[in-house]
N, C-alpha and C positions, 0 to 999 in steps of 0.2 A: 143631716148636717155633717161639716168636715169629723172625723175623729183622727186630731193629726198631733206627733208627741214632738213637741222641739226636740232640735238635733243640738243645741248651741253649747251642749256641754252637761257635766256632771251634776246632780243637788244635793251631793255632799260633799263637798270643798270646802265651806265654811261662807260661802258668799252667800247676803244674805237675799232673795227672790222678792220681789216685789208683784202682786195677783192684780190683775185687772181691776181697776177701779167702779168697777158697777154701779154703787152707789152715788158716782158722781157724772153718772151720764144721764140723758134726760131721757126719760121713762123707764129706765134699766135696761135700754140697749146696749147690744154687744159694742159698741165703738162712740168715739167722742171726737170731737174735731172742732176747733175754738183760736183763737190768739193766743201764742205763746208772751210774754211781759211779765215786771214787777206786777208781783199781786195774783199772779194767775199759778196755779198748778194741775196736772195730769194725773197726780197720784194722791191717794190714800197714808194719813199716816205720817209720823214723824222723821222719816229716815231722812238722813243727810244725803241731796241727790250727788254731791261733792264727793262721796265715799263710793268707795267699787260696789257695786248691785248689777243684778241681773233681772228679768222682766221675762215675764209670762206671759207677753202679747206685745204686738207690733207697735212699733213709731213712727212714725214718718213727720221727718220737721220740713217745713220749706221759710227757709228767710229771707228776711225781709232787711235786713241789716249784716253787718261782720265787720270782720275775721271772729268765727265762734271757734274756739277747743275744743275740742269736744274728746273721748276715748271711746274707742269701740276693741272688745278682744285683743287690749294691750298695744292695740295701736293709733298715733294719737292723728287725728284727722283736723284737718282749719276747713271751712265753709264758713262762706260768704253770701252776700245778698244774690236772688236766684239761685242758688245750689239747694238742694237736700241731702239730709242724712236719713238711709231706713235700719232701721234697729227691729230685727230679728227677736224670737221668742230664744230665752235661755243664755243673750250675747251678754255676756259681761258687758257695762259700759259706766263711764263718771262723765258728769256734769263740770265744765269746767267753773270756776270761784270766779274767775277775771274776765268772763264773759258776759257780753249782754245777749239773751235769746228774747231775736224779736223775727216775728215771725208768724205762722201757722202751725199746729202740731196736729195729724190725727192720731189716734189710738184705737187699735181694734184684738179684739178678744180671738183665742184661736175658736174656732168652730162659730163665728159669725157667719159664715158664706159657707157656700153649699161645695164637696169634695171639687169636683168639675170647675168651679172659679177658681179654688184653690191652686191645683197642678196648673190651669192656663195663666195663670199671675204669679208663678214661679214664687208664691209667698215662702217660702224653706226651701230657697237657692242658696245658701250659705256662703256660697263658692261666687257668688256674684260682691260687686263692692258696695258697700255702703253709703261711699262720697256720692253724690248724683250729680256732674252738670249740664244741664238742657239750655239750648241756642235757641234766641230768635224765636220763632212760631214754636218751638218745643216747648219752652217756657211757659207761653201765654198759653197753648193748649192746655196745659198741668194745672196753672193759674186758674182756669175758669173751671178746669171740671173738679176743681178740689175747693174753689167758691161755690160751686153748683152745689157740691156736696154738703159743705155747712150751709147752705140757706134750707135744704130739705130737713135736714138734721134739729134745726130752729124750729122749723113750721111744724113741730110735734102736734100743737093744737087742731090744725087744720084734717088730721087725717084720722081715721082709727087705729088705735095703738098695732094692728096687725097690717094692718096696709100702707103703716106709715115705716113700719122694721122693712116690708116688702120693698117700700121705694129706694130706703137707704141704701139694699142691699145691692140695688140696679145701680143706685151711682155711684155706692162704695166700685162696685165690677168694673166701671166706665172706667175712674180714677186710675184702680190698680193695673188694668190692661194698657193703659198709657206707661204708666210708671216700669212699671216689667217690662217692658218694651227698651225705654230708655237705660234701662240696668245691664238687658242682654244686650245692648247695641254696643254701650259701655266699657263691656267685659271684651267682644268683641273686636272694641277697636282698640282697646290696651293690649293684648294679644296680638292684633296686628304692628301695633308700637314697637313693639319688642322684636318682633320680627325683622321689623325695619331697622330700628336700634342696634339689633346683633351683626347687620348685613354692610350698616355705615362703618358702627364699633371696627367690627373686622379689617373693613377698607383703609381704616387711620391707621391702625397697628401696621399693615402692609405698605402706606405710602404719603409717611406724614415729613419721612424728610426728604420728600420733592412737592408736597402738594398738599397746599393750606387753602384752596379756593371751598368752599362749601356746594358752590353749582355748578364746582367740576365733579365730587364725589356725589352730587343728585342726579347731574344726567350720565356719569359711569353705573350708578345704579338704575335706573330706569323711573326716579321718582323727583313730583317735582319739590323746587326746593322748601315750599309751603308743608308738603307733606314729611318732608325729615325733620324741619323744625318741630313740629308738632309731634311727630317719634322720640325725638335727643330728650324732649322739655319731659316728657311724657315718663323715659328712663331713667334722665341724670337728675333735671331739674336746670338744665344749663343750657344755652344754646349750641347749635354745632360747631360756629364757629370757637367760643370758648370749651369746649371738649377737643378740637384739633388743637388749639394754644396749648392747651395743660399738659397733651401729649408730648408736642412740640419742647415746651419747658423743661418737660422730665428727662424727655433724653438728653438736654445740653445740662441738665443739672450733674446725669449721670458721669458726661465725657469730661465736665469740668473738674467732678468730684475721683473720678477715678484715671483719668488720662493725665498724660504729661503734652497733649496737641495744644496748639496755639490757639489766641482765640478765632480766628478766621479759619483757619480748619473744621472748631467747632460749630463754629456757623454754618458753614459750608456742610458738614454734614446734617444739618437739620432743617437746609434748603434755604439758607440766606448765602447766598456769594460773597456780599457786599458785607465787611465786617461790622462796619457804621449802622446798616440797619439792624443787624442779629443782636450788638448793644443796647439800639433801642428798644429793641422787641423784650430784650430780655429785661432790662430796668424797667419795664411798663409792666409787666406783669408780677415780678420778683419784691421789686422796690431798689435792686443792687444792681451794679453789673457785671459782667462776666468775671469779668477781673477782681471785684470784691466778693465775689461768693466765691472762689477758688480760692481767696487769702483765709478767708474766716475759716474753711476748713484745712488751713494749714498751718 
């Protein structure tokens, strides 16, 4: 069996650790996997799951409903129906008050699975993210082998309690080789976001006051314009077209608030000619325009 120690932080901080709930899995197998809802819990014990805790064996939620709250290591995460959250051995996390968790949950104890599954399911990747979101066939692959998983996990009766840990442990492996898959892909293509992000990023700073088109800065980069969106959303949270605006905004906020230029000059330098549209552009995104946001700072 694994002998593997969480890396997820200190155990003496003052947070309080939460052990594996044995007791409340069936026949005292290392892991549990059920409906998350009113009326159900994964843990042992009175603690408020609302207050900061830590955990000594892994989570994995997959939902079925949202926007959830959720906190992992001080950062606060939303998941939605199809998305999961995995929650690492040692992670600080809190439960949010204002959410409803519906859903699937497993839980499994460190040293269920054997070293060899452990390192190939990447289970103490720390470094990977926690949000999960799986497309299309990604989805229903996760879906059926983590149904597959609880329908073995039930049929306790049918098997001998050592052949029946044996099977868990084959579709526990199936489940998490999917899922780690999905995490390093993940990691991977936010990494590549960024990459792309820093290379758009760069090209507005360089030539946003001659050039607002978005699928002239995709095909100047070599990407198309599906793939920048999915970069900009991925960094700011914004599309690219409103990241070239905002740029655009800030340099006439700056010529407004520090130059004595006319307003068609300022337009003119941040690629409107036509001073009629540089007013609109600016009222549509400001609420003012040119001319009343150079009065208020004066």
């Amino acid at each position: 069996m694994a002998d593997i120690r969480p890396q997820g932080g200190a155990a003496d901080d003052g947070i309080r650790t939460l052990p594996f709930p044995v007791e409340l899995s069936l026949g005292g197998v290392g892991m549990r996997v059920g409906p998350m809802g009113a009326g159900r819990t994964w843990h042992a014990g009175d603690t408020p799951l609302d207050r900061v805790h830590r955990i000594d064996f892994h989570v994995v939620m997959l939902f079925d409903d949202g926007p959830v709250h959720h906190m992992i290591d001080f950062a606060e995460y939303e998941a939605t129906a199809g998305e999961l959250l995995w929650i690492r051995p040692g992670q600080v996390h809190r439960f949010s008050r204002s959410s409803g968790y519906r859903g699937t949950v497993l839980t499994m104890q460190p040293g269920f699975l054997p070293r060899a599954t452990v390192e190939a399911t990447g289970l103490y990747r720390y470094d990977l993210p926690p949000l999960l979101r799986p497309e299309g066939p990604q989805l229903a692959s996760l879906r059926a082998a983590l149904g597959h998983l609880q329908r073995e996990y039930e049929d306790s009766a049918l098997l001998p309690p050592a052949l029946h840990t044996a099977v868990l442990r084959h579709s526990l492996t199936a489940f998490l080789l999917r899922l780690a898959h999905l995490a390093t892909s993940s990691a991977e293509a936010g990494r590549r976001s960024e990459s792309t992000f820093t290379l758009f990023r760069d090209a507005v700073e360089r030539d946003f006051a001659t050039q607002h088109s978005v699928s002239a800065y995709a095909d100047a980069l070599g990407y198309s314009r599906r793939t920048l969106v999915r970069a900009v959303r991925a960094a700011t949270g914004e599309t690219p077209k409103g990241f070239i605006d905002k740029r655009v905004v800030l340099e006439a906020k700056r010529l407004l608030a520090h130059t004595d230029l006319p307003i068609g000059r300022v337009g003119a330098a941040v690629g409107f000619p036509d001073p009629a549209n540089f007013s609109k552009f600016f009222h549509l995104h400001t609420g003012v325009t040119p001319v009343g946001f150079r009065a208020e700072l004066r």
